[in-house]
C-alpha angles and dihedrals in degrees: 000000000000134000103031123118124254117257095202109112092200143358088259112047121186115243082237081064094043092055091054098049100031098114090052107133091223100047118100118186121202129194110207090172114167153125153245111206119186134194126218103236092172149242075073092304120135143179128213137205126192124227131181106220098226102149098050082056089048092060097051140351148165106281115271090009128149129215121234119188105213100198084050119021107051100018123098104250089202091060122112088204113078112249102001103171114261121266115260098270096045093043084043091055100044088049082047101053093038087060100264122137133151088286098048117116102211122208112193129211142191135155101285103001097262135110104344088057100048081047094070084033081070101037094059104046083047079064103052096261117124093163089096131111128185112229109238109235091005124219094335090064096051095052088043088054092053091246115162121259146183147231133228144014128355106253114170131133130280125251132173119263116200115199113214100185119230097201091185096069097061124062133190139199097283105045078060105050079049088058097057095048091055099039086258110168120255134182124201102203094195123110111274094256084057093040088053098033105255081127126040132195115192133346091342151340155232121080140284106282114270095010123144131231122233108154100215089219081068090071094054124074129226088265089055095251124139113266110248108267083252102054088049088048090056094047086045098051088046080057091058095245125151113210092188087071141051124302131207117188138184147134132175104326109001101262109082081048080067094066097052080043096056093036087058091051092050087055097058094282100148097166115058150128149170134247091212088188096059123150089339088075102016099056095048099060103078083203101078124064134268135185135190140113106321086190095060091048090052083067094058 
């Protein structure tokens, strides 16, 4: 399934569109469905652990979708960081597998529409695939809406998936560390008590130096919606983000990052990436540098 032309109109399609164009031979919906779930230890620490929601999946899902795990499916197992996203031949065989080829236009779901999602928006396009569109309000919206859906088991055909690497979308440690030391812009999208260390997950909190804070919640309205590309713009720009440069982006695990991410794209953001290993990896190395409130961790 090469050659044709997409039929998504945008990188973030309505379920009111989906229904209409479900039965399109070259649209493929995943359901990365999942969750983060985090326990109180204390003094604002907290631990998290990461779940794939396929039973939920399992008990009803958007017609001719297929399931992804995201803490199994498309993340590196040899990696000491949690859900670093899969090498090319392992990320390659899952899509394949999961119906997506060069042709494929990909519509992606989670439970509201928001960061797992984003987080296979990025992955894709890591990957060389722009064919892809997040799905607003996410399976929730589309049960609320009555839409049909299905039991069981994801079944489609294979097809083959070939990665062509965009290395510019991904940072590490120490393109980071490389940022701050060039003024490069870099965005925490965490909540502000993570971002200052009121809350800590893992050894220690607070946030990469010089690194601004846009909540990716704060993209997102009460109805679960994406927020308009201008209204993003504007919260962007009272965060002190340019979109006309470079944009790092990361939070805990590399995912949530992805929905600032997106949302800056979707206000005119054309250089961007992700440091998938984000506070996972940097707040564990007690070498690079952190700042916060230092009164707030004293309380921990």
């Amino acid at each position: 399934m090469t050659g044709s032309a997409t039929i998504l109109p945008d990188d973030l399609v309505s379920v009111a569109w989906l229904r209409d164009h479900l039965l399109e031979p070259a649209l493929q919906v995943l359901d990365i469905r999942g969750y983060v779930n985090t326990e109180a230890l204390g003094g604002g620490r907290q631990r998290a652990t990461y779940t794939g929601a396929l039973n939920e999946f399992q008990a009803a899902h958007i017609p001719g979708s297929v399931f992804i795990d995201w803490t199994r499916d498309i993340v590196d197992p040899e990696s000491d960081v949690p859900a670093q996203i899969a090498g090319p031949q392992r990320f390659a065989a899952m899509l394949g597998l999961s119906g997506v080829d060069a042709g494929t236009d990909v519509v992606v779901v989670d439970h509201a529409g928001g960061h797992f999602a984003t987080r296979l928006w990025w992955a894709l396009r890591y990957y060389g695939h722009d064919r892809i569109a997040v799905l607003d309000g996410g399976f929730a919206r589309w049960r609320d809406a009555g839409y049909p859906t299905e039991a069981g088991d994801s079944t489609t055909l294979p097809r083959t998936f070939v990665p062509v690497v965009r290395p510019e979308l991904a940072r590490d440690a120490d393109d980071v560390l490389a940022l701050i030391r060039g003024g490069g812009q870099i965005v925490d999208a965490r909540d502000r008590e993570t971002y200052d260390g009121a809350v800590q997950r893992g050894s220690r909190g607070g946030h990469i130096p010089g690194a601004l804070n846009l909540p990716a919640k704060d993209l997102i309205g009460d109805d679960g919606s994406w927020k308009s590309p201008e209204t993003i713009r504007e919260t962007a720009q009272a965060s002190g983000i340019d979109l006309e440069i470079p944009v790092t982006a990361y939070c805990n695990g590399g995912v949530t990052a992805t929905a600032v991410l997106f949302g800056l794209h979707r206000a005119g953001a054309r250089d961007f990436s992700n440091y998938d290993g984000s506070w996972n990896e940097w707040g564990e190395r007690e070498d690079l540098p952190a700042e916060g409130n230092r009164d707030l961790w004293r309380q921990g």
